[in-house]
N, C-alpha and C positions, 0 to 999 in steps of 0.2 A: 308745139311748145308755145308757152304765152310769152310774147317779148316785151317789153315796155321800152317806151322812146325815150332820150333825155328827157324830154318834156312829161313825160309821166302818160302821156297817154297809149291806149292800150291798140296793140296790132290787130288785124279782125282774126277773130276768132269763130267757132260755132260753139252757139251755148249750149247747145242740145248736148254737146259731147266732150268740151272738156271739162274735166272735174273739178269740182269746188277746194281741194287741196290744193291743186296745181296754180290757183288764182290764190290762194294763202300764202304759200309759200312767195308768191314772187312778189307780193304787198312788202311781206317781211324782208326778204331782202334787198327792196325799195327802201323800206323807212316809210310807207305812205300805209294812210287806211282804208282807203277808198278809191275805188277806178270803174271807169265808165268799157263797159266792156260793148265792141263793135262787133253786129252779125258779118255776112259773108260781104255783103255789098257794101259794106262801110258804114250801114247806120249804125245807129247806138240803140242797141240792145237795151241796154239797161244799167244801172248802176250796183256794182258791189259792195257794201258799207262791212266793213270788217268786226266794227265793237258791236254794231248792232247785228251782226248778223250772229257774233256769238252771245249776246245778250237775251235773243229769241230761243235759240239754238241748244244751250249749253254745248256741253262735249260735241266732237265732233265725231259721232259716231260711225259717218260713211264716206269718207274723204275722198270717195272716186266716182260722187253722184254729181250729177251735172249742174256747172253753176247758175244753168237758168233756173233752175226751181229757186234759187236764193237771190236773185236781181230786183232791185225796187223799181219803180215806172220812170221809163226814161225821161231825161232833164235835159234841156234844149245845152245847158250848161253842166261842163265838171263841177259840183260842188267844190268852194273854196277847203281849202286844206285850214284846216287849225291851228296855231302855231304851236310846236314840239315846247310843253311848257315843264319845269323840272318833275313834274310825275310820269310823264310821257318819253323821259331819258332813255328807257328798257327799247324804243323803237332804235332809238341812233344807234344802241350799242348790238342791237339783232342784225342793223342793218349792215353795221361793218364786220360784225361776224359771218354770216351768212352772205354776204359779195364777195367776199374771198374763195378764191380757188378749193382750195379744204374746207369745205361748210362743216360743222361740229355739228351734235345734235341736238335739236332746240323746241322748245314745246311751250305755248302760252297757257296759263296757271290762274286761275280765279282767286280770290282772297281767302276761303278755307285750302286751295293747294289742288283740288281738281285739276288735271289735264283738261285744259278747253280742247288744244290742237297737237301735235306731232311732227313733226317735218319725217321725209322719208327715211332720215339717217338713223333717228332715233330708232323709229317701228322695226327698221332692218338691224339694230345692235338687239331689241328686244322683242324678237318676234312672238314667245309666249305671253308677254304682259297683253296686250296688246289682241285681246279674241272678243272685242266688244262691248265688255262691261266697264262700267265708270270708272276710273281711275285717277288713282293721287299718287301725290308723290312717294307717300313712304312703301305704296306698296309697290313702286319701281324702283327704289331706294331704301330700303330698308336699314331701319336704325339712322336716317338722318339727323344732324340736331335741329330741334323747335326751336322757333323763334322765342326770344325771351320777351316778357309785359314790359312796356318801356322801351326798346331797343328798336330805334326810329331809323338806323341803318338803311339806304335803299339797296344794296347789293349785300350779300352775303355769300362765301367761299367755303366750300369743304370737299374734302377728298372722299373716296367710298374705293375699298380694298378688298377684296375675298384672294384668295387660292389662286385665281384665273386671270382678273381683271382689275384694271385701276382705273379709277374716273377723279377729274377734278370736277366738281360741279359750282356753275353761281347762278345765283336765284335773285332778283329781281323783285321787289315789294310789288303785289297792287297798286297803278296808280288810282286816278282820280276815275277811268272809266272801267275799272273792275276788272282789268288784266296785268296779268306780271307774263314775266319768262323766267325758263330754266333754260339753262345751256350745260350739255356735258363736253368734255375732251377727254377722248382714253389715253393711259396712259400705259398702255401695256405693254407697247411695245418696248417705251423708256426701259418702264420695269423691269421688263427680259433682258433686257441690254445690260442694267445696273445688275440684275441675279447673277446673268453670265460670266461679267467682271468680280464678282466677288467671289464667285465658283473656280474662275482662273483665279484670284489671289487665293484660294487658299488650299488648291491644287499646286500652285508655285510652294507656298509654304511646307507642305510634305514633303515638296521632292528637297525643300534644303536641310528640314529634320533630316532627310534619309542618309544625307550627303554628310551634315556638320556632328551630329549625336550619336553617339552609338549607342544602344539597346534603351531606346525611347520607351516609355509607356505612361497613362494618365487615364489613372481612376477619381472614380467619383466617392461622394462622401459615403457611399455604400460598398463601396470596396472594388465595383465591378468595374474593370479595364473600357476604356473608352475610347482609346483611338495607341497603336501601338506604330513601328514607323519599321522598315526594312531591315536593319540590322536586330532589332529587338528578336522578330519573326528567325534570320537565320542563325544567333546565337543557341536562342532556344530551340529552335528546329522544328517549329512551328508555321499553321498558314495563318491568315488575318480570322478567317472565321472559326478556331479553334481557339484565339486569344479576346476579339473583342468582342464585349457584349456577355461575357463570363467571368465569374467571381475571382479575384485576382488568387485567391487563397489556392482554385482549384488548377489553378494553368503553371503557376511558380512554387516552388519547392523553398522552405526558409524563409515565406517572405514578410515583411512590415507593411508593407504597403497601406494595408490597410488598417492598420493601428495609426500611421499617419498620419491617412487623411480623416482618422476619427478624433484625433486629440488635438492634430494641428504642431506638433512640434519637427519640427524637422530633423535628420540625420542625415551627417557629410562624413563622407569618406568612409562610409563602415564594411567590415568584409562580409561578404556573403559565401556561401559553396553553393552550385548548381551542378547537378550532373557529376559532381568528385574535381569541378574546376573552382578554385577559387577568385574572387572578383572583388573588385573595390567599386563601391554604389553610394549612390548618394539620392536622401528622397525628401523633397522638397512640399511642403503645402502651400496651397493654393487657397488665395484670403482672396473676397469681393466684400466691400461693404463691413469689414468685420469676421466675416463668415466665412466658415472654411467650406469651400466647393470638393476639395477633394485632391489631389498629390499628384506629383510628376516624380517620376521615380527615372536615372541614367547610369548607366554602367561606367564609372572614370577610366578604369581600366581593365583591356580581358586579359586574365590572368597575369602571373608575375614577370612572364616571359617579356610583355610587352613595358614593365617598368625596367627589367634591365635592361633590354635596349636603349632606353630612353636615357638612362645612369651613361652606359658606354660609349652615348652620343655626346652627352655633355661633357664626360670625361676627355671624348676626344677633341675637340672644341678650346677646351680648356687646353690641353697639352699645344693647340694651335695658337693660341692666344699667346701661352708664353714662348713657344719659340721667335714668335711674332715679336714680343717684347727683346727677346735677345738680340737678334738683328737689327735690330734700330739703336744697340746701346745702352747703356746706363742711363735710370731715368732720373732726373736731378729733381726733387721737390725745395727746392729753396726759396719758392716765392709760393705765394699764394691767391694775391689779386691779379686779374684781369679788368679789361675795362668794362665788365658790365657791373662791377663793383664801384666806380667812379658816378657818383651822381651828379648830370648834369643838365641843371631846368631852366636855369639863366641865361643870358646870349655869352657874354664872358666867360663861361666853362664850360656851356658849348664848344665855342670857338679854341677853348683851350684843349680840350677831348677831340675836338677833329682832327686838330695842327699834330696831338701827340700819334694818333690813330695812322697819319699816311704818314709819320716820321720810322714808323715803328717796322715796318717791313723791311725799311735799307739800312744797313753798315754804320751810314753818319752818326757823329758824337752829337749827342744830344746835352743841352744843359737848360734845366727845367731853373726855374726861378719864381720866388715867392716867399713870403712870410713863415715864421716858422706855425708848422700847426695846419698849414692847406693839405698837406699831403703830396707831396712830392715824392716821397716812397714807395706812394700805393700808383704813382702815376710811374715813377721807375719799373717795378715789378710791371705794370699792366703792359709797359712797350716792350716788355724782354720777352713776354710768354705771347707775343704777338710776334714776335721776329723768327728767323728764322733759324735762331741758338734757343728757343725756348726749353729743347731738351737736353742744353748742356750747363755748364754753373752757372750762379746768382752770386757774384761774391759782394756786400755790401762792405764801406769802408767809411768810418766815422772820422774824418780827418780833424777835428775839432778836439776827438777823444785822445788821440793820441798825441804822446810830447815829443815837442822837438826833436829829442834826441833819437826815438825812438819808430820815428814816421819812416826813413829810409828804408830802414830794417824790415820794418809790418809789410812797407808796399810790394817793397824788391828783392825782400830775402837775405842770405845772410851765407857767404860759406865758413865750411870748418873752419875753427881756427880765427877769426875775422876779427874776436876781441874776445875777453875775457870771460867764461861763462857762456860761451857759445855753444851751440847742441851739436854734438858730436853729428858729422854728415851734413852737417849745415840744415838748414830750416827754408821752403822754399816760402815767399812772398805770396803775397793779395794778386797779384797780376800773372802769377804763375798758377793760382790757383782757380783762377777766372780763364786761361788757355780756354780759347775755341768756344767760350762764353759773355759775360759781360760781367763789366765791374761798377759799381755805383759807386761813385766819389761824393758821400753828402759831404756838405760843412766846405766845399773846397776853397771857398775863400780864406777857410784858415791855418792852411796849408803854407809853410814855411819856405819862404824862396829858394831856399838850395835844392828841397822837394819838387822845388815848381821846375825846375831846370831838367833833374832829370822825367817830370813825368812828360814835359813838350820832347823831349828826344823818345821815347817810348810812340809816343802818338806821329813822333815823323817818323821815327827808322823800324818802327812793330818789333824791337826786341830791347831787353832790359839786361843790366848787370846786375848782379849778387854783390850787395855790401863785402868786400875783401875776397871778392873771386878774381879769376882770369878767364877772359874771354866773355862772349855776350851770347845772349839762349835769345831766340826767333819764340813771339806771341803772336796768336791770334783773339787778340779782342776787339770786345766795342764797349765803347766809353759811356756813359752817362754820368754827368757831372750836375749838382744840386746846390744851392746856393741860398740863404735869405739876407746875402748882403747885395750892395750895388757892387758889382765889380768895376764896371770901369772909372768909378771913384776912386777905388781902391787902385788902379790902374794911374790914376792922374796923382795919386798919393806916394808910390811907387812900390806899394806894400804886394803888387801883386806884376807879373808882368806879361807886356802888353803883347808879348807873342805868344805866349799858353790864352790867353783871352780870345785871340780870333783862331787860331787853335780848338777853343771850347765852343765857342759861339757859332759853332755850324749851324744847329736848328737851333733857337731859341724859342724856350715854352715858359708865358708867363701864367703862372697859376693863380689867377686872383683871391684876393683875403674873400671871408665868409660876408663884411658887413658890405661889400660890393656884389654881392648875390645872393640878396636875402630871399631870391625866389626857390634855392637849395635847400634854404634850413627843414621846412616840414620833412622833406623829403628825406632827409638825412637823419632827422627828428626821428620819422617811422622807422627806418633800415636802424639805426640805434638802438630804439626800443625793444623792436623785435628781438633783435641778436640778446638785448638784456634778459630778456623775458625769458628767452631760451635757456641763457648760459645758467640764469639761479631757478629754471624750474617754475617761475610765478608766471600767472596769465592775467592774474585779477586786476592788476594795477597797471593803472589808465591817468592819462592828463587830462584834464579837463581842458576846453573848447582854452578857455581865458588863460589858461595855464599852458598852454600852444600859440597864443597867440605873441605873450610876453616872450617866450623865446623868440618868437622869429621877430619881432622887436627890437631884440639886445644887440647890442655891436660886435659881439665876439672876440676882444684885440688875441685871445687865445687861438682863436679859428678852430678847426672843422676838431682838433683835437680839447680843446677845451669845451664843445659843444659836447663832445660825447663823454668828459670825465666827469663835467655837471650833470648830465644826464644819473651815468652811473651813480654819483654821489646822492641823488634824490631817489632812484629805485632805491638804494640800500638805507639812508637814514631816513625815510620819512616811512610809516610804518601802515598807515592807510592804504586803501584798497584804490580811494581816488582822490587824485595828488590835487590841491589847487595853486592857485594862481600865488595867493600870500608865500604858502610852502616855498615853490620856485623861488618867487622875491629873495627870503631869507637864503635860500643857498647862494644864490647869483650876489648877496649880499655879503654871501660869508667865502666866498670863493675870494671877489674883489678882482682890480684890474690886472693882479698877475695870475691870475690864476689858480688861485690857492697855493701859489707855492714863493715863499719870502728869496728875492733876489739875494744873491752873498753878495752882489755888486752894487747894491745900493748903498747907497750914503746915509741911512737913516739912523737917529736918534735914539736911544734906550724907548723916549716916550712915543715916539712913531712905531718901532717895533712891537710895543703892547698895545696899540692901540690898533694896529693890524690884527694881531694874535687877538683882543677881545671883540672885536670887531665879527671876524670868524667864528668864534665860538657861539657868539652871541644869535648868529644867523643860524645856525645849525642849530642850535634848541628850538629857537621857535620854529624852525620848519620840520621839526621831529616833534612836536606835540600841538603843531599843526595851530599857529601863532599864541598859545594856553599860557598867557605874560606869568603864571602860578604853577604851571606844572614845569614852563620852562627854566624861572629862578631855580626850583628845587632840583631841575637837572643841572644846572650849572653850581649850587651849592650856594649860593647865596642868597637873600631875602630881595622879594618882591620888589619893595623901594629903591634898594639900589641896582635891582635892574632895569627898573626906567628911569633912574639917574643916568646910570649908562645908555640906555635908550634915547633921551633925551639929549644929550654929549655928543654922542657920533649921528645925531638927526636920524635914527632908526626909527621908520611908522612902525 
């Protein structure tokens, strides 16, 4: 074997008998072109010049004649090496190809594509190219791509695939002394690996057809079955090679199949008969690119036997479900929100939704506080259906709505006989009707002290009297008390008193107003909308960007309830598909700071009361004909002029 030293020079050898190949190959995977080859005794032979030796030579047609016939006349000195200049690149990258343990196969290439040379890996992947005569590339490669006129590239990459074998190949330009290289890698083993793994997926894949589909089949757009899966085979009673590869017409009895995959339209659920069994099938086409490939045809059901089972399973299910519901009781639907209906983006409703969240699972009275219009209701309901009463009453009580006279009675009942016009059997109260559930007290600040007296005995002793009964009935409630006044003002005022207050005040939830967490409005904005959309049926009608922005702008002193009655009021009068910004203006304009709705408790003047009322009116036109100063006078009934005298009056843009 020829070794070379670090130093490049060569170990002795006999030139007589080793081959001129052997001293190629190990140039190449030096990286060197030239070596001074030593007889037995350690002279120097001769020198081997590699470019000239194939520049004389062409091909190398006897790679195991010996390299003294090819030696030039020995040189006291190794010729200097030349420096590796960017034409001469194709050496470095031979050289670190070919020093590696796995040499690939590599062959130096003239400027038309001649094989000069071959390494032995090549000759032994291709031992018929390879009987002597001249050779190039495409006849050991067949169907390579040409280099294109122009394309100054020095490396070039392509793969070469048949049936058998896969090669990556890179080639190498000619440099400057009229050699390139080619180098192969097979890749076949990859290949086999990647076939084999695709061969198990799609062997996995039949056996889950066989398992999940019953009476599989899939023809082509010629009608003729292509691959059928186990159950198809033993419905029919059939083997694989009596069905695939056969006209789908001549294997099935009644069938479409092939009317499907010729027209492309598909059929679900339709009945078939086979054999005197009848079957529900369904046959599906098969589109690539547009084009119909051909149909998949499934049996949904064999025969009817297997949908009544299926009837008599649901049926018994169902008989479980309701006896299931009986044992648990009567189910109370008297509330409707939870907390995933409470929207909260801001840190303040956050904090307010979490405090109500861990209040909501224990017993304690709660009393929610805030503005009128945040929703306290929807925060009542969300803690009830979260407790552990969610499936017994909701009884809500408007303490505000009811008079004086009339609060004892509503809360606590009433027996026979108790006053005049009383309900024969008596009438039982709000808190007997709420037993073993919970009772909302909104408004309770305005709830009338002799009220207040008996409802702190209620919350200390858990049972109540019947206006004009005898003796007292044992409750099981929980309180929720709601409020948008200050109580303990009302407490220092003495209109409320101050032992029902720490009585109430076990958990305190304060609900903040809307213009304290304007990070809620969009969000409540959407949830609004949506639900509008739905309840009248329209989808088309949209706010625009600037028309969402003005809301969540506005102060809201209405809160989360006046958000959504503005909302409302602009879906239904503004008749556009997309609302803007002006439109909104006028409604927020024509609503005004109460809300659209005139106080009876104000103090206001005949001329403040109209000017309210035109005020309103006024904004409602133009944001129903979507600011038209001409179409809106003629809706309001009056002439152009004095509607921007009016405009002008109340500072209306």
């Amino acid at each position: 074997m020829l070794n070379l030293s670090p130093s490049g020079e060569a170990a002795p050898l006999v030139p007589g008998t080793t081959p001129v190949g052997q001293v190629v190959e190990a140039l190449l995977a030096s990286g060197r072109a030239t070596l001074q080859v030593a007889g037995p005794g350690g002279e120097v032979a001769g020198t081997f010049d590699l470019v000239d030796y194939l520049r004389r030579k062409g091909p190398v047609e006897a790679p195991h004649e010996p390299v003294q016939l090819h030696l030039q006349d020995p040189l006291d000195e190794a010729p200097a090496q030349p420096p590796l200049a960017d034409g001469r690149l194709w050496r470095e990258l031979l050289h670190a190809l070919l020093s590696s343990p796995d040499k690939p196969m590599a062959a130096l290439v003239d400027p038309d594509e001649r094989i000069l040379f071959s390494n032995t890996q090549l000759r032994q992947a291709f031992p018929d190219a390879f009987d002597g005569r001249p050779l190039r590339i495409r006849d050991l490669l067949p169907g390579h791509p040409q280099r294109r006129d122009g394309d100054a590239s020095p490396i070039s990459f392509w793969y070469v695939q048949n049936r058998e074998r896969c090669f990556m190949v890179l080639k190498t330009r000619a440099c400057a002394d009229g050699v390139g290289a080619l180098v192969l890698f097979e890749l076949t083993a990859q290949l086999a690996q990647g076939h084999k793994a695709a061969l198990d997926e799609v062997d996995l894949l039949k056996r889950v057809l066989d398992i999940s589909v019953e009476g599989l089949q899939v023809v082509d757009a010629r009608g003729v079955i292509t691959l059928v899966n186990e159950s198809f085979l033993q419905i029919h009673k059939l083997s694989r090679e009596e069905s695939e590869g056969h006209l789908v017409t001549d294997v099935i009895e009644n069938t479409r199949m092939h009317i499907v995959a010729r027209t492309g339209v598909p059929e679900v659920d339709e009945f078939q008969t086979i054999s005197g069994h009848a079957y529900v099938v369904s046959r599906i086409p098969i589109f690539k690119d547009g084009k119909c490939l051909g149909a998949v045809g499934k049996i949904v059901f064999q025969d009817f036997r297997e949908i009544q089972r299926l009837a008599e399973k649901v049926k018994r299910l169902q008989m479980e479900l309701e006896a299931l519901r009986k044992s648990q009781g009567k189910q109370h639907r008297d509330t409707r929100f939870t907390f995933d209906d409470i929207v909260a983006v801001s840190d303040s409703s956050v904090l307010a939704k979490e405090r109500a969240m861990m209040g909501a699972p224990t017993s304690s009275t709660i009393l929610l506080l805030g503005e009128s219009g945040v929703g306290k209701e929807v925060y009542a309901q969300a803690i009830h259906n979260l407790s552990p009463r969610h499936d017994r009453p909701f009884v809500r009580v408007n303490c505000s709505a009811i008079t004086e006279t009339l609060i004892e009675s509503e809360l606590f009942g009433y027996a026979e006989g108790a006053f005049t016009g009383a309900k024969k059997g008596g009438r039982a109260g709000k808190f007997e009707q709420a037993n073993t559930g919970t009772i909302f007290l909104d408004e309770i600040g305005d709830m009338p002290l002799e009220a207040q007296a008996k409802l702190l005995r209620v919350l200390q002793e858990r049972e109540i009297d019947r206006v004009g009964g005898e003796g007292t009935m044992p409750v099981d409630i929980r309180v929720i008390a709601a409020t948008n006044q200050d109580l303990w003002a009302l407490v220092e005022q003495k209109k409320f008193r101050r032992d029902l207050f720490f009585r109430l005040n076990v958990i305190p939830i304060v609900i903040p107003p809307l213009r304290e967490r304007p990070a809620d409005i969009p969000a409540l904005g959407t949830l609004f909308w949506a639900d509008l959309q739905k309840t009248h049926g329209v989808a088309a009608k949209v706010l625009t960007e600037k028309a969402k922005r003005l809301l969540a702008e506005y102060t809201w002193p209405g809160n989360i309830r006046e958000l959504r009655n503005v909302l409302e009021r602009t879906f239904t009068i503004v008749r556009d598909d997309r609302i803007s910004e002006d439109q909104v203006r006028m409604i927020l304009l024509g609503v005004g700071s109460t809300g659209g709705r005139l106080n009876e408790q104000d103090e206001s003047t005949l001329d403040r009361t109209v000017e309210k009322a035109e005020r309103r009116a006024i904004g409602f036109a133009l944001a129903r004909t979507n600011n038209n100063k001409a179409q809106a006078a003629k809706l309001l009934g009056i002439s152009r002029p004095l509607l921007y005298r009016k405009m002008s009056q109340y500072d209306i843009s």
